[in-house]
C-alpha positions in Angstrom: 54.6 29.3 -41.6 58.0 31.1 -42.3 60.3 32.3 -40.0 59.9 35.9 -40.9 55.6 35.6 -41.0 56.1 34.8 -37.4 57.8 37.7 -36.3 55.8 39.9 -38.2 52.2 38.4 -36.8 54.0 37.7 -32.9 55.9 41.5 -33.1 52.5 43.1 -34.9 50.2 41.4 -32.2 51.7 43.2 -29.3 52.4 46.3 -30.9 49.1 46.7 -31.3 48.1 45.9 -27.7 51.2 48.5 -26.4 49.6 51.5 -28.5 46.2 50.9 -27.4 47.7 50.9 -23.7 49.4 54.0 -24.3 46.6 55.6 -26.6 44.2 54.8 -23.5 46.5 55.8 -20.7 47.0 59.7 -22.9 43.6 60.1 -23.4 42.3 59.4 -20.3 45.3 60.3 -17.9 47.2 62.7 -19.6 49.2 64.4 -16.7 48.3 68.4 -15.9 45.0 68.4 -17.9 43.2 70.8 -16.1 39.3 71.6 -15.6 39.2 74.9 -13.9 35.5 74.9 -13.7 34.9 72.0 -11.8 37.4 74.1 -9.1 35.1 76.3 -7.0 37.3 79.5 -5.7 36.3 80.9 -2.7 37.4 84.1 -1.1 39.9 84.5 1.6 41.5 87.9 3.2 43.7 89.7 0.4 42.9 88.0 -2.4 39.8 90.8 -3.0 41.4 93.6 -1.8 38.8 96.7 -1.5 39.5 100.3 -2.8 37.9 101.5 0.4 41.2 103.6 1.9 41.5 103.8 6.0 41.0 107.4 5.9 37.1 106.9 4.5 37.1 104.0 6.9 37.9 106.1 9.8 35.4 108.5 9.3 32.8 105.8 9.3 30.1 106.1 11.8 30.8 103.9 15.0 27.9 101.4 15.4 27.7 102.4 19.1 26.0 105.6 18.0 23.0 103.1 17.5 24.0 100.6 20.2 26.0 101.3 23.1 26.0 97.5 24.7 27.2 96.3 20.8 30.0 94.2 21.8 32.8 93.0 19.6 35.2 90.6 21.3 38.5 88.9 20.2 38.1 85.5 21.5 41.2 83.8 20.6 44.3 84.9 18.4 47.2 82.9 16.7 49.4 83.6 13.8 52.4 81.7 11.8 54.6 83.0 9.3 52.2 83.4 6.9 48.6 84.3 8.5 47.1 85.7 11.3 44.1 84.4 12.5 41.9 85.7 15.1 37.9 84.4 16.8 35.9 87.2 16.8 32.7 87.5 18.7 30.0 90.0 17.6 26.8 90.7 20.4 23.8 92.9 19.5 20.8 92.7 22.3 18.7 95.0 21.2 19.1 96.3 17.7 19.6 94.0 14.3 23.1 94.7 12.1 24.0 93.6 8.9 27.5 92.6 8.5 28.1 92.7 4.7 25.8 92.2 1.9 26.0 89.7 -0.9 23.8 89.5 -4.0 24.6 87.6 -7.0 23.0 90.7 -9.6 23.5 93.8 -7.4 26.3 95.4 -5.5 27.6 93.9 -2.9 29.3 95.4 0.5 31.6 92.5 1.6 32.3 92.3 5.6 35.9 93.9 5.8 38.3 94.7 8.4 40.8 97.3 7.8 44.2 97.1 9.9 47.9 98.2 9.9 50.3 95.9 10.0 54.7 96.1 10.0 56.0 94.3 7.9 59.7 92.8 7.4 61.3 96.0 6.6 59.7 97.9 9.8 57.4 100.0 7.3 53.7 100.4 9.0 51.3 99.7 5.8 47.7 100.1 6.0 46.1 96.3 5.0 42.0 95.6 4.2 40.8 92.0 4.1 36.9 91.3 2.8 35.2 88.3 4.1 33.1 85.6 2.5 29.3 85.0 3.8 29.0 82.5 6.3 25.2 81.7 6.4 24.0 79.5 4.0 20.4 80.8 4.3 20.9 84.6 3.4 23.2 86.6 1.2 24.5 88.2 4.6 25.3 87.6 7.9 23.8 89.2 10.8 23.4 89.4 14.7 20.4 90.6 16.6 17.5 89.8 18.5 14.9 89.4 16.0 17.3 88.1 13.2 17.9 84.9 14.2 20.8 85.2 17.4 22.0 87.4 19.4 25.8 86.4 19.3 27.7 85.8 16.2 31.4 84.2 15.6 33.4 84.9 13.0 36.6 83.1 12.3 39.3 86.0 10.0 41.7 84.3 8.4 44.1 87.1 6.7 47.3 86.0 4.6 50.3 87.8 5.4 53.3 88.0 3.7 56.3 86.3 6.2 57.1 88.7 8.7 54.1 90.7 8.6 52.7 91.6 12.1 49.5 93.1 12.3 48.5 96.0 15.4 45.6 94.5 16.7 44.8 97.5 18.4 43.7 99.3 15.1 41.2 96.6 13.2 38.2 98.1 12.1 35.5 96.1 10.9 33.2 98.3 8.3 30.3 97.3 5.7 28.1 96.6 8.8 24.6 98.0 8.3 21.6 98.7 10.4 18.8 96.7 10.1 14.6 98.5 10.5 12.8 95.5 11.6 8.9 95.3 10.8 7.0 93.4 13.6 4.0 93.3 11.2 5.8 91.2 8.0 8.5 90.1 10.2 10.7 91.5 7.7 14.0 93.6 7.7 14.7 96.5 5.7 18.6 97.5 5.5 20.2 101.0 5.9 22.6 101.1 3.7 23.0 104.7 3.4 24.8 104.6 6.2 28.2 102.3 6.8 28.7 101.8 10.1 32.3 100.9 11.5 32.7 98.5 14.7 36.0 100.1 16.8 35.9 99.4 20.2 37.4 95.7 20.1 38.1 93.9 23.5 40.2 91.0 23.9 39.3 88.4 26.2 42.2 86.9 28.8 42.3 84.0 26.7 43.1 86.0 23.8 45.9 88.1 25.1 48.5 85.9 23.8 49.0 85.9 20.2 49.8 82.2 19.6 53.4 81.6 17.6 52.3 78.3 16.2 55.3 77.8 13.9 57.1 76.8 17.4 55.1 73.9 18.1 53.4 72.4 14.9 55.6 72.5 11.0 54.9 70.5 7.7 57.3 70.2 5.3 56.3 68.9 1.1 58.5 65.9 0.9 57.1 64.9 -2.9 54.9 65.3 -5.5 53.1 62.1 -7.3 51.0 62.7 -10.9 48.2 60.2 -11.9 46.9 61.4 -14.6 44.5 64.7 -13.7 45.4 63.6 -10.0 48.0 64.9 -7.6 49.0 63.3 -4.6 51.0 65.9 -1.9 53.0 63.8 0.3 53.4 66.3 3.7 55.3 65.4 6.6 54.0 67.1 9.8 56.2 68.0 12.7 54.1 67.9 15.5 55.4 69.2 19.0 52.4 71.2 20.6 52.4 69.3 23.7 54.5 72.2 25.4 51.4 74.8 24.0 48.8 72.1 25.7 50.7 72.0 29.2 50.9 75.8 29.4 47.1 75.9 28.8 45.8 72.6 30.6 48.9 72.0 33.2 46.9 71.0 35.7 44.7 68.3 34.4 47.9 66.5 32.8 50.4 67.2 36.5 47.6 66.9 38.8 44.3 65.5 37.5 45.1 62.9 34.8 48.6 62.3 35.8 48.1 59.0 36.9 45.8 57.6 33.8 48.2 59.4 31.8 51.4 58.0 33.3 49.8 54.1 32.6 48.5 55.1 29.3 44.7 54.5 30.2 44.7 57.9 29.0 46.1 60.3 25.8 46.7 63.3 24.6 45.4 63.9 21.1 45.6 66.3 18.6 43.3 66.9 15.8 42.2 68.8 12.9 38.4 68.6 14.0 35.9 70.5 11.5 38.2 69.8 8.5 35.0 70.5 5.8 35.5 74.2 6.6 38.9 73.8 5.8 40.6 73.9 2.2 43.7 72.9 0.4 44.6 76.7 -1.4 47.4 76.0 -4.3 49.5 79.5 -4.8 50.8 80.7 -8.2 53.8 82.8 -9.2 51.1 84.6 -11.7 49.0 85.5 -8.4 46.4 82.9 -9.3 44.9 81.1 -6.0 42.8 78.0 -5.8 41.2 76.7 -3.2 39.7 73.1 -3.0 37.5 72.7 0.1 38.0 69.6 1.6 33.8 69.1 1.5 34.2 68.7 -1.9 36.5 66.5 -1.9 36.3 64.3 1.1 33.5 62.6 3.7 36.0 63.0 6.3 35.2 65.4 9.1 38.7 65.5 11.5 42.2 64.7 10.6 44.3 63.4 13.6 48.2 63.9 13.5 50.3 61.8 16.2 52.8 63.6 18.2 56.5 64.3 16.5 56.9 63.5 12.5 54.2 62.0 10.9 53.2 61.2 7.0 50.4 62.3 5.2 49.4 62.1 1.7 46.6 64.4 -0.1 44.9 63.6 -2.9 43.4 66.0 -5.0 42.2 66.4 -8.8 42.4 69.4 -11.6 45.6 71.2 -9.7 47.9 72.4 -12.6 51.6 72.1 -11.6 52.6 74.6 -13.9 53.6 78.0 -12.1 52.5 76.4 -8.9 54.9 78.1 -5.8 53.3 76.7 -2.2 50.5 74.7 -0.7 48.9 75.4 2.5 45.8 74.1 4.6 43.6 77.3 5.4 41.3 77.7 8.0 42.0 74.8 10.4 40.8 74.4 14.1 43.5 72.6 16.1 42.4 70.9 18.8 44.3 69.1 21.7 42.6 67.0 24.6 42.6 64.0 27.0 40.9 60.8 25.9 40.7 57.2 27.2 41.5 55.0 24.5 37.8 54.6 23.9 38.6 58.3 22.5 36.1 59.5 25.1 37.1 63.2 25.6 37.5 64.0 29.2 35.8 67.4 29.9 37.7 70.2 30.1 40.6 69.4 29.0 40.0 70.4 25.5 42.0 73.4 24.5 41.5 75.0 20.7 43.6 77.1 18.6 43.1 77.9 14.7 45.9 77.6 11.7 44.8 80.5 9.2 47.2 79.1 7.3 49.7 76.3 7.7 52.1 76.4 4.8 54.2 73.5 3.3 57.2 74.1 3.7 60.0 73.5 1.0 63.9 74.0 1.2 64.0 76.8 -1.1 60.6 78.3 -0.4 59.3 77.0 -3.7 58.5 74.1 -5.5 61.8 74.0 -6.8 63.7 71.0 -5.9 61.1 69.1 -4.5 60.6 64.9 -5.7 58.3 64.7 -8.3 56.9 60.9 -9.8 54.5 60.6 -13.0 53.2 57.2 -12.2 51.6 57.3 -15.7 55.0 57.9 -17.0 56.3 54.9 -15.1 53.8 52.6 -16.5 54.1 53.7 -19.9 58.1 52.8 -20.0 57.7 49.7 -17.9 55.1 48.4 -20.2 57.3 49.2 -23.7 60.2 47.4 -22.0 58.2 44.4 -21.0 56.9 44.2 -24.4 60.5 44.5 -26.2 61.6 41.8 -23.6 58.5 39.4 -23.9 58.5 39.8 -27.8 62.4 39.2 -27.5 62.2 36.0 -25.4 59.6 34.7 -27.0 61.0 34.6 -30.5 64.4 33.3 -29.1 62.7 30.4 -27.5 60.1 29.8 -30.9 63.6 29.0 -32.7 65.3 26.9 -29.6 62.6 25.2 -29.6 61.7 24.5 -33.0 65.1 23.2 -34.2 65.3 21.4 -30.4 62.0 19.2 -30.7 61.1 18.9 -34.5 61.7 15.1 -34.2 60.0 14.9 -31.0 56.3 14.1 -31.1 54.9 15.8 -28.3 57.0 18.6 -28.1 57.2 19.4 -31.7 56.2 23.4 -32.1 53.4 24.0 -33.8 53.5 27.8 -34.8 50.0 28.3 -34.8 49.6 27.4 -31.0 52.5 28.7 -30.2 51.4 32.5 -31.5 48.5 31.7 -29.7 49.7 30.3 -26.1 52.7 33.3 -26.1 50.1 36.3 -26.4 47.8 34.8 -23.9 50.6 34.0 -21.8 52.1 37.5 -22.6 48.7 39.4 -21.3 48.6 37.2 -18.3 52.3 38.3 -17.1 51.7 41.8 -18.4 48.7 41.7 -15.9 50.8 40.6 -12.7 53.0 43.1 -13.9 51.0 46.2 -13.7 48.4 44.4 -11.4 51.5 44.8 -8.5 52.7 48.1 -9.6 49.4 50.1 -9.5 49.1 47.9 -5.9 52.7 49.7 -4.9 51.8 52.9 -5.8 47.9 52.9 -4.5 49.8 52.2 -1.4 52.8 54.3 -1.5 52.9 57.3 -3.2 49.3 57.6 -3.5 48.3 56.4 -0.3 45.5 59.1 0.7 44.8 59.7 4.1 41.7 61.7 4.0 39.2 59.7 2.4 38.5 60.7 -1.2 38.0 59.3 -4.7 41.6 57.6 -5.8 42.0 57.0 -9.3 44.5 54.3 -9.2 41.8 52.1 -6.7 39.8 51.5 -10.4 42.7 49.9 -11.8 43.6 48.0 -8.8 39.9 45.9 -9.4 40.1 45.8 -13.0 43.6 44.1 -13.0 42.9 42.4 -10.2 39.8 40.9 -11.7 41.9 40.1 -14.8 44.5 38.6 -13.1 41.9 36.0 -11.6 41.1 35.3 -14.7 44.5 34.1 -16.3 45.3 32.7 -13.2 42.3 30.7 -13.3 43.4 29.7 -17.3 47.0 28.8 -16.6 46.1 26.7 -14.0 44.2 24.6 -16.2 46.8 24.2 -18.8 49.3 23.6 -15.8 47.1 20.7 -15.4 47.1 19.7 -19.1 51.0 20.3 -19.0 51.5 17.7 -15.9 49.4 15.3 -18.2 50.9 15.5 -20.9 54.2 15.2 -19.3 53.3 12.2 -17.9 52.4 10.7 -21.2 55.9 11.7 -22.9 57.7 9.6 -19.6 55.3 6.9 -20.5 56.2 7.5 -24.1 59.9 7.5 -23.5 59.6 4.2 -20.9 58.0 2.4 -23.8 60.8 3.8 -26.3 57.7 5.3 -28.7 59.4 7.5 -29.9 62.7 5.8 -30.8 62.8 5.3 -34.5 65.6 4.0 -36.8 67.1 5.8 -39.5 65.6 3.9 -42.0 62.2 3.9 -41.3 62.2 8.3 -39.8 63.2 9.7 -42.6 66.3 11.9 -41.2 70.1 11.7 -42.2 
């Protein structure tokens, strides 16, 4: 076979092989491709701002015209820089209410809240939030005696632009509607004529503080990792609550716990308990925001977060980068308490506070600036250059070799082996190659915390497999190798292959 024949079948060979890697890696990761309607939306306060003005909301009819004993509570409150978020409890002992309405085909009267708030520039605005449905029996929520309870919470998460500071003293909850109930059908028949308005909202002592929690807990986005239809948010929380904790629960951790504490049969915890209510919400500079509940993503139900800096990596799919300004987790219970380290909770030592929002911080506000990888990117270039280099090496050594051993008898090149031996040899190193790379970045820059489907874990068996494979081949002819080596020292011993001039045809 000629010199160039070689190059062409060796050099055509693995060209081939790189452009069905890449072909395959385009088509089936192609960074940013984006399937919005596998992304359910769901609604959170001011992204479906009513028309209803506070002047039509003020002139609703108070719902203690029907009930005096209706009791509306604020049972916990806490804000950051971005969200307020306040526990609301909601008590009916003797009539039924409607708090909003939600068919799929008719018109629907969303639960709202109408507020003022100040905001940076000391201008008092006038702000109205609707609220998704909560039950996931009926198209509305609703307290009473005959409707099912009694008592109803409600957890109100309202985004705020920073340094907007809402008057608690002037929510108004509307869309709430009285409910006729029929002892004979047991069935309900609503009054919507009428929208009632719930005004007279108490706050309970444990309430009265309005919780700063960007003092004691921050995250910062340190970097941004692509896989394909996959991104992988890489957070860094700044955990330092334990002041909040000792200012609610002082005494169990000076007086009652002190001692298991100070030998560390006992800890202080802090989790994200509840986390499928919660969502990752992606905000765009167009005014687009998505929301990706972490029960569709994810089996796992609490995120814990040690005290002081910590890393954690979320992974998430169909999240276009493009026009993307700030990630936050939304609706998060934050929950701190004494455990043994059984992670036995001690009772009453649990104290609870709720993020409505806890943004990612970046240095310039946006995305801007922050480390981004394209893994896919990565192994694209890394596999061209091995290829140029393999190619490369391999054809230098075809030639040293040929010209070294053509009078040698077991090392004389045979060309057609030698094509053969280089591109299984070529796959088997390309194999190790990207075996250990997809390994690094499974466990680096896409090292999930959460538990949810990783792309890269797929590739991580399949090479893995592979590599067993060639492994298991190249030991075999390391074998035949040590073999044959052995006959070519027995060879030489014997001087077989020592020939005179005469007789080996040379000059």
């Amino acid at each position: 076979m000629k010199k160039k024949s070689i190059f062409k079948l060796a050099a055509g060979m693995f060209s081939v092989f790189a452009l069905t890697l890449l072909l395959t890696f385009f088509q089936f990761f192609s960074p940013n491709v984006v399937k919005l309607g596998q992304t359910k939306s769901i609604h959170r306060a001011n992204e479906n701002v009513s028309k209803t003005t506070r002047q039509e909301v003020e002139a609703f009819k108070p719902i203690t015209d029907y009930d005096d004993d209706f009791g509306a509570s604020i049972q916990q409150s806490a804000h950051t820089s971005r969200a307020q978020a306040y526990v609301v409890k909601f008590t009916s002992e003797v009539y039924n209410f409607m708090l909003g309405y939600y068919p799929e085909d008719e018109e629907q009267y969303p639960f709202s809240l109408s507020y003022y708030y100040t905001n940076k520039a000391g201008e008092r605005k006038e702000g109205i939030t609707e609220f998704e449905v909560n039950s996931t029996v009926n198209n509305y929520d609703a307290v009473g005696p005959d409707i099912g309870s009694d008592s109803l919470t409600f957890y109100l998460d309202i985004d705020l632009e920073e340094g907007d500071i809402i008057d608690r003293d002037s929510l108004i909850f509307f869309n709430v509607f009285y409910l006729q109930y029929n002892a004979a059908d047991k069935s309900f028949s609503p009054k919507f004529e009428e929208n009632l308005s719930i005004k007279k909202i108490k706050t309970t002592s444990s309430a009265k503080e309005d919780i700063d929690l960007d003092k004691h807990f921050t995250t910062e986005l340190k970097g941004i990792s692509s896989f394909g239809n996959f991104l992988c948010f890489d957070v860094t929380f700044n955990n330092h609550a334990y002041d909040l904790y000792y200012s609610k629960k002082a005494d169990y951790v000076d007086n009652k716990y002190k001692e298991e504490l100070d030998e560390g049969k006992f800890l202080i915890v802090y989790d994200f308990p509840a986390l499928s209510n919660a969502s990752l919400t992606f905000y765009y500079s167009t005014g687009e925001v998505i929301h990706k509940r972490f029960s569709q993503m994810s089996v796992t139900s609490s995120l814990r977060i040690d005290y002081g800096m910590s890393q954690v990596k979320f992974v998430v799919d169909n999240i276009p980068l493009e026009n993307l300004e700030r990630v936050a987790m939304n609706s998060l219970s934050f929950k701190i308490r004494i455990v043994t380290k059984e992670d036995k909770e001690q009772a009453g030592t649990a104290f609870t506070t709720r993020f409505a929002s806890l943004w990612f911080k970046t240095n310039t506000g946006t995305l801007e600036g922050v480390n981004q990888i394209n893994i896919v990117l990565i192994l694209i270039i890394a596999e061209v250059a091995y290829i140029v280099v393999f190619v490369a090496l391999a054809l230098i050594y075809y030639f040293y070799a040929k010209n070294k051993y053509k009078n040698d008898e077991f090392r004389r090149v045979n060309t057609r082996e030698y094509v053969k031996t280089s591109i299984i040899a070529g796959f088997g190193v390309d194999v190790l190659i990207l075996d250990l790379l997809v390994i690094i970045f499974r466990f680096g820059a896409f090292n999930n915390r959460i538990t949810v489907f990783n792309p890269i874990d797929n590739f991580v068996v399949v090479l893995s497999v592979a590599l067993i494979f060639f492994i298991g081949y190249f030991a075999k002819r390391a074998v035949a190798s040590v073999k044959e080596s052995h006959a070519r020292r027995e060879a030489k011993r014997l001087k077989l292959n020592e020939k005179s001039e005469e007789t080996d045809g040379t000059n």
